[in-house]
C-alpha positions in Angstrom: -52.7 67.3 99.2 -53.8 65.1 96.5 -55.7 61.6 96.8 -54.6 59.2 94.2 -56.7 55.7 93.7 -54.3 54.2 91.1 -50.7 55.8 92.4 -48.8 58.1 94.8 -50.8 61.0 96.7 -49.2 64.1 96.5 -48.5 66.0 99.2 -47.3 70.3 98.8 -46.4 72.6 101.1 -47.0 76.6 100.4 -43.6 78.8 99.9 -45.3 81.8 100.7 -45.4 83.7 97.2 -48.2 82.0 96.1 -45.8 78.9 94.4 -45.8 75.1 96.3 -43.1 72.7 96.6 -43.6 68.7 97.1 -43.0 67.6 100.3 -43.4 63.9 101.8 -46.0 62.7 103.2 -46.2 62.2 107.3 -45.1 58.5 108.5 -47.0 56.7 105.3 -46.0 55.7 101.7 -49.6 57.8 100.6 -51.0 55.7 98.1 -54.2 54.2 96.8 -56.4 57.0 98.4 -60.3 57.0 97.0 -60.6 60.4 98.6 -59.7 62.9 100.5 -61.2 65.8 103.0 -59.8 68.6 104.8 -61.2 70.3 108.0 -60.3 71.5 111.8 -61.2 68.6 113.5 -60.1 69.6 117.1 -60.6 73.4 116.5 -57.2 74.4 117.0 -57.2 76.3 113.9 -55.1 73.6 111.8 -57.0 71.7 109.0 -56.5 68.2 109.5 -56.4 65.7 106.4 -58.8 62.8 106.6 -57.9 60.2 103.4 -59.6 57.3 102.6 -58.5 54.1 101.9 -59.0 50.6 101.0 -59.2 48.4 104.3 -58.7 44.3 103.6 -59.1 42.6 106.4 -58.0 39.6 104.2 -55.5 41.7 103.1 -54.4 42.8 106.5 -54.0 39.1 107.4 -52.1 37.9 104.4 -49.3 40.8 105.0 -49.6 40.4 108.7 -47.9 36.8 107.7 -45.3 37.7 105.8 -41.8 37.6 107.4 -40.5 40.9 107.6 -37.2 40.1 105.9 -38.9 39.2 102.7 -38.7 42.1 101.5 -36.6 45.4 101.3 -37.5 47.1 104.7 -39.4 50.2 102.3 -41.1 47.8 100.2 -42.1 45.9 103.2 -43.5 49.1 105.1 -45.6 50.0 102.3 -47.0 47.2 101.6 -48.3 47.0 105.4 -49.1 50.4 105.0 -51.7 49.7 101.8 -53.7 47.4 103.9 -53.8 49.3 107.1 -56.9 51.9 106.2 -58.3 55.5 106.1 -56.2 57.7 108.0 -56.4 60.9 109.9 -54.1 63.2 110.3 -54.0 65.6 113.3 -52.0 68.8 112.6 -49.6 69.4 115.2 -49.8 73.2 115.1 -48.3 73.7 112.1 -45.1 71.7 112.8 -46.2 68.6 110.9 -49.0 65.9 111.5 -50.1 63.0 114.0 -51.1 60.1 112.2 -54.1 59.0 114.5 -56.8 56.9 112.0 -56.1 53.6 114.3 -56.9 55.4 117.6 -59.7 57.2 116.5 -61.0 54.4 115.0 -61.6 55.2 111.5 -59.1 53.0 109.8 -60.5 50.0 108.9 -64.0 51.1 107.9 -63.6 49.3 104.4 -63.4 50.5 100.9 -64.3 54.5 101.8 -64.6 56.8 99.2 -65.8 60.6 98.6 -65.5 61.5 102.2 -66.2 64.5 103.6 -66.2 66.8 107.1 -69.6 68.4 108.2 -71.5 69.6 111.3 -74.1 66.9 110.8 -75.5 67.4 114.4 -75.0 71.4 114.8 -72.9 70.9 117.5 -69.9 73.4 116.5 -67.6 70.1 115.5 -67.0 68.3 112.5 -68.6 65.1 111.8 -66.4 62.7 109.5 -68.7 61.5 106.6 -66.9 58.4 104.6 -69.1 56.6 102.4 -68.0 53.0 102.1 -68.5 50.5 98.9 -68.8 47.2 101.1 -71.7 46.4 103.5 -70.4 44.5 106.8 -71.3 41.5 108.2 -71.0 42.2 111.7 -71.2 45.9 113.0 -68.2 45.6 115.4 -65.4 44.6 112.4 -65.7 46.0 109.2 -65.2 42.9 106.7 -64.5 45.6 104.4 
């Protein structure tokens, strides 16, 4: 998987031999990423991607008032989809991934970049460590 700040993220999956093949990313357009990190989140033995994204809360609102017939239904789901976040994906045991950054709550954290997974406590899980470019007002909302 490949974070791209200025285009399409690329997602590959292994064949096997040692080759990849391009593959689509899970439920998401994957685009304007500032970063990217990889880990086991839930220790299940699956790496689950964490990628972070620009999060507008002015942006969310302006897209949040468009009608949805405005326009064409994929053009319209991306462009709620570049306003929505970070995300996290769970692997699902190999079969694919959950897209879980709103329920975990690490969506809309602002403009995150460089992030990355470590045991910052020692406690045998991964911490999530996204360094964001806009200070909030308030620490319940992001402005971001």
């Amino acid at each position: 998987m490949t974070a791209c700040e200025f285009g399409k993220n690329d997602f590959w999956l292994g064949r096997g031999d040692g080759s990849f093949e391009p593959a689509p990313l899970p439920e998401i357009y994957g685009g304007f990423s500032m970063g990217l990190t990889v880990g086991d989140i839930d220790n299940d033995g699956y790496a689950d991607p964490y990628l972070a994204n620009m999060y507008s809360k002015a942006g969310e609102r302006v897209v949040a008032n468009l009608p949805p017939d405005v326009y064409a239904p994929d053009v319209d789901s991306q462009l709620r989809d570049f306003v929505a976040g970070s995300d996290l994906y769970r692997n699902t045991g190999g079969k694919g991934f959950q897209r879980i950054g709103r329920a975990a709550g690490v969506a809309d954290v602002g403009w995150a970049y460089g992030p990355a997974y470590v045991d910052l406590d020692n406690d045998g899980r991964l911490d999530l460590y996204a360094p964001c470019g806009f200070q909030s007002v308030t620490r319940k909302r992001p402005d971001g």
